[in-house]
C-alpha positions as a Markdown table, in Angstrom:
| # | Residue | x | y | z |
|---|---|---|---|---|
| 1 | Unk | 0.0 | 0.0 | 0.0 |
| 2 | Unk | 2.7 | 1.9 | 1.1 |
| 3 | Unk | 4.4 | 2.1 | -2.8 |
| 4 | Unk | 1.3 | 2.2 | -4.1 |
| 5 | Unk | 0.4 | 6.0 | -2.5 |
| 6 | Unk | 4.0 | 7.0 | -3.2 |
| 7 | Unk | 3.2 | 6.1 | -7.5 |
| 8 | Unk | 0.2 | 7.7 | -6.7 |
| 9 | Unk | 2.1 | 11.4 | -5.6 |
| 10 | Unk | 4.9 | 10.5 | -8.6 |
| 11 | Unk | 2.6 | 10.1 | -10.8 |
| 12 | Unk | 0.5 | 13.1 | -9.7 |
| 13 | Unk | 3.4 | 15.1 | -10.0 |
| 14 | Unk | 4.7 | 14.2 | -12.9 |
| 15 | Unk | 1.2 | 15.2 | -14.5 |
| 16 | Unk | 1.0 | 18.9 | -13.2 |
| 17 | Unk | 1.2 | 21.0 | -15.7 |
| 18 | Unk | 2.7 | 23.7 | -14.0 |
| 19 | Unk | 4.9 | 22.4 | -11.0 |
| 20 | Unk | 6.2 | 24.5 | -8.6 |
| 21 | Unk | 7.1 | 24.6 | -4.7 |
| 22 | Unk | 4.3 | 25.6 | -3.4 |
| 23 | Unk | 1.9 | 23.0 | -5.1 |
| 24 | Unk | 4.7 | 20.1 | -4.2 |
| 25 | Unk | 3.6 | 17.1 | -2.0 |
| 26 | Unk | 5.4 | 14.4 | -0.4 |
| 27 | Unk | 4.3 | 11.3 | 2.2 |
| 28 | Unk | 5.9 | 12.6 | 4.6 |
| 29 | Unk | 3.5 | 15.5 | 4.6 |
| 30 | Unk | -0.2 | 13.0 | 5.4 |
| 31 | Unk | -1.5 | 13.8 | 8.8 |
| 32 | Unk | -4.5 | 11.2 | 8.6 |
| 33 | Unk | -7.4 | 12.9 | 10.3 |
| 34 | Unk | -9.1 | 10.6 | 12.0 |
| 35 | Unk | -13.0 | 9.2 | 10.6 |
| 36 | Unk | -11.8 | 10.5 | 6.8 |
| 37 | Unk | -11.0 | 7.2 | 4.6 |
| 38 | Unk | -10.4 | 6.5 | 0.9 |
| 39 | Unk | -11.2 | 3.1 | 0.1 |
| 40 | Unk | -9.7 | 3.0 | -3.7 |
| 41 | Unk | -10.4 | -0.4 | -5.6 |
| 42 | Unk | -8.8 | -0.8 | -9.6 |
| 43 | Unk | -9.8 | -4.1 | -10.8 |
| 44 | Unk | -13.1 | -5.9 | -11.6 |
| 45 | Unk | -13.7 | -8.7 | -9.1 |
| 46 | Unk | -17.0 | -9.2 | -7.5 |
| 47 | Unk | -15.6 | -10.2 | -4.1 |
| 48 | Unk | -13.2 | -6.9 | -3.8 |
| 49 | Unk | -16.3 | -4.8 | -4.6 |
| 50 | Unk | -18.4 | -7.1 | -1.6 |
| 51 | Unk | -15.1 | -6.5 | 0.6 |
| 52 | Unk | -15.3 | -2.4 | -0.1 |
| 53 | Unk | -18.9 | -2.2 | 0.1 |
| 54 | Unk | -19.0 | -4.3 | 4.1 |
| 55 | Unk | -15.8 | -2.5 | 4.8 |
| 56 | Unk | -17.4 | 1.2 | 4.6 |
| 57 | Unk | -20.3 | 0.5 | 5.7 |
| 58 | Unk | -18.8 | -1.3 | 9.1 |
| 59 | Unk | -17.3 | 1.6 | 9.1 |
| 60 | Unk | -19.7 | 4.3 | 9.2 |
| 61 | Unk | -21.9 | 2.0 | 11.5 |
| 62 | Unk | -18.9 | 1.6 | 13.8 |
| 63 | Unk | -17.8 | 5.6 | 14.3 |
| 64 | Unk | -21.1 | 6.8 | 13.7 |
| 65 | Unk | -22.7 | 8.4 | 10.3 |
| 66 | Unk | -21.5 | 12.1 | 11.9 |
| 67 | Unk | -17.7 | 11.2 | 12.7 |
| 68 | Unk | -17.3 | 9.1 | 9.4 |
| 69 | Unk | -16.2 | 9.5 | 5.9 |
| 70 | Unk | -16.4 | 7.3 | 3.3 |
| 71 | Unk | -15.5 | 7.7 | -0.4 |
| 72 | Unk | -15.2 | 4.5 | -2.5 |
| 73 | Unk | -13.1 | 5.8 | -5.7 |
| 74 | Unk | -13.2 | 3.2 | -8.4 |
| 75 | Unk | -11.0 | 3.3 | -11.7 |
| 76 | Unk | -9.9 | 0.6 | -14.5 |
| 77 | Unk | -11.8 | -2.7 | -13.6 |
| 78 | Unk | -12.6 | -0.9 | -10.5 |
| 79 | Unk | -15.3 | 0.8 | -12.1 |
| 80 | Unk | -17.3 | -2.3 | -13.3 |
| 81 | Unk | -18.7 | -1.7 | -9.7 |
| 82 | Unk | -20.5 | 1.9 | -10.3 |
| 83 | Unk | -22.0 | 0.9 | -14.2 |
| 84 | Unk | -25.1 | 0.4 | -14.7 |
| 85 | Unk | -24.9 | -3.1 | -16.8 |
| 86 | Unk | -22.0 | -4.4 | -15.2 |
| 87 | Unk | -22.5 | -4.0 | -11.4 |
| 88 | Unk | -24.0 | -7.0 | -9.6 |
| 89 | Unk | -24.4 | -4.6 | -6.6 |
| 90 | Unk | -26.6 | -2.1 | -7.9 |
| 91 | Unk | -28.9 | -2.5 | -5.0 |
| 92 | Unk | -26.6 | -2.6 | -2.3 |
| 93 | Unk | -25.0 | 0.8 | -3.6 |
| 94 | Unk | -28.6 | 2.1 | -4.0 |
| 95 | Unk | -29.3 | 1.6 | -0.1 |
| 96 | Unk | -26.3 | 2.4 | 1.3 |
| 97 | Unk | -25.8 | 5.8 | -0.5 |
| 98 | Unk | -29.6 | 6.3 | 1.0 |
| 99 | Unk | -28.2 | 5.4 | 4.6 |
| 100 | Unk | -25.3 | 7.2 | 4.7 |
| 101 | Unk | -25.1 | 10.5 | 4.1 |
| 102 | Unk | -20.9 | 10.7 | 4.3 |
| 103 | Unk | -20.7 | 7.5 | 2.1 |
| 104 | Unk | -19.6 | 8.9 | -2.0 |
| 105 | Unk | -19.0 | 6.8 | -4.3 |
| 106 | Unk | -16.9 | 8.3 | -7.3 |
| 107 | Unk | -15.7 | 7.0 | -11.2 |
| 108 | Unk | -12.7 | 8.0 | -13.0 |
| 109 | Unk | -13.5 | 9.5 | -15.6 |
| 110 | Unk | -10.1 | 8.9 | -17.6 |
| 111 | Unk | -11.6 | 5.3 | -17.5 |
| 112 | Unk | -15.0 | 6.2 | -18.8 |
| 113 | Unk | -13.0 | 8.1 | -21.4 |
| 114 | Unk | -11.6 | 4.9 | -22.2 |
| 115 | Unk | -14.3 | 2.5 | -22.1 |
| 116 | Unk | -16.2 | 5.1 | -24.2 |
| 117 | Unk | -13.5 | 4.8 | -27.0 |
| 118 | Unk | -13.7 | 1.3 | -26.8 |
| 119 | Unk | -17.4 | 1.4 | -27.7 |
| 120 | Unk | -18.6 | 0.2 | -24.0 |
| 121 | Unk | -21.5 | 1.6 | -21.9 |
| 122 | Unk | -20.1 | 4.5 | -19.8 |
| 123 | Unk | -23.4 | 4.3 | -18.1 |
| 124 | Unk | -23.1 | 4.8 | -14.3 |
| 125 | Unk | -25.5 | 4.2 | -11.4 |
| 126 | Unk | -27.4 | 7.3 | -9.9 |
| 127 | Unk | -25.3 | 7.7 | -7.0 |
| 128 | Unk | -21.7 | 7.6 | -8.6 |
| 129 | Unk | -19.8 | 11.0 | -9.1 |
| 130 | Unk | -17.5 | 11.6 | -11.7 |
| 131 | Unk | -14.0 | 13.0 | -11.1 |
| 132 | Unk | -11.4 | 14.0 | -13.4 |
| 133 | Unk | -8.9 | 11.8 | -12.7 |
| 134 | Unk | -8.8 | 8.9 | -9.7 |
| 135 | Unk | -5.1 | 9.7 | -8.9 |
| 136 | Unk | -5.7 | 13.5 | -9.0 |
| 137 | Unk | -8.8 | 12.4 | -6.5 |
| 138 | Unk | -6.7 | 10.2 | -4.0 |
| 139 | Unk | -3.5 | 12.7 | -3.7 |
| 140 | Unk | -6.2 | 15.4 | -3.0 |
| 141 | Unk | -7.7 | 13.6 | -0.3 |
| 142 | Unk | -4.2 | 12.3 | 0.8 |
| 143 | Unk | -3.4 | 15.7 | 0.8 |
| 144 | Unk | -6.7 | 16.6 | 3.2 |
| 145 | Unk | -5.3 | 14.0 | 5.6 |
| 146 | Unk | -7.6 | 11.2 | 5.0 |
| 147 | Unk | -6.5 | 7.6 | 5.1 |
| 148 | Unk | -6.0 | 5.5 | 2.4 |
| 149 | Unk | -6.9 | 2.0 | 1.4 |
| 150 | Unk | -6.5 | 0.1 | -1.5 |
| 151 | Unk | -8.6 | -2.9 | -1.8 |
């Protein structure tokens, strides 16, 4: 997980367009605040998205829908979980995005982009959000202090 987060913050600033000093961001600089966690999952597989799903919601049950953050950011296979005729959890997504208040559930977009070229349904469920970029998402968040997870 560990080399994971620092590819993510490479890669993140490799990709600025404009780097400078001020906008610079290392590891050593995540103060996790406590009840803020990123659970980030990148491949398809049915049990992973089961795994995410009881993992955020034990969760927000456990510290309390007030004191709790949740954001399940999906890319590449990852996103098979948040599209409409793909995901085998549709339902369970449905409820607990009704439950929870502090529970997001985001696509990367630079995968829809993809899919999209390659003809596939981009289609997402109601309660996904798009963001730009799922790296650009987790360093921002890493950079908030939230925790990170990769499932």
């Amino acid at each position: 997980a560990s080399f994971f987060i620092l590819a993510i913050g490479f890669l993140a600033g490799n990709w600025s367009a404009t780097p400078s000093l001020n906008d610079s961001f290392t590891l050593s600089m995540v103060n996790a605040a406590p009840g803020k966690v990123v659970l980030h999952i990148d491949e398809s597989d049915n049990e992973k998205f089961e795994h995410a799903l009881n993992q955020a919601e034990q969760l927000l049950k456990d510290y309390g829908k007030k004191n709790m953050q949740v954001d399940i950011v999906t890319s590449a296979g990852g996103i098979d979980l948040l599209r409409n005729n793909t995901s085998l959890h549709i339902e369970k997504v449905s409820a607990m995005k009704k439950n929870y208040d502090s529970l997001a559930f985001v696509a990367c977009n630079n995968t829809l982009a993809r899919l999209k070229k390659e003809g596939k349904s981009t289609e997402l469920l109601a309660e996904a959000e798009i963001a730009p970029s799922a790296v650009q998402y987790v360093v921002k968040r890493l950079q908030q202090g939230w925790s990170y997870v990769a499932i």
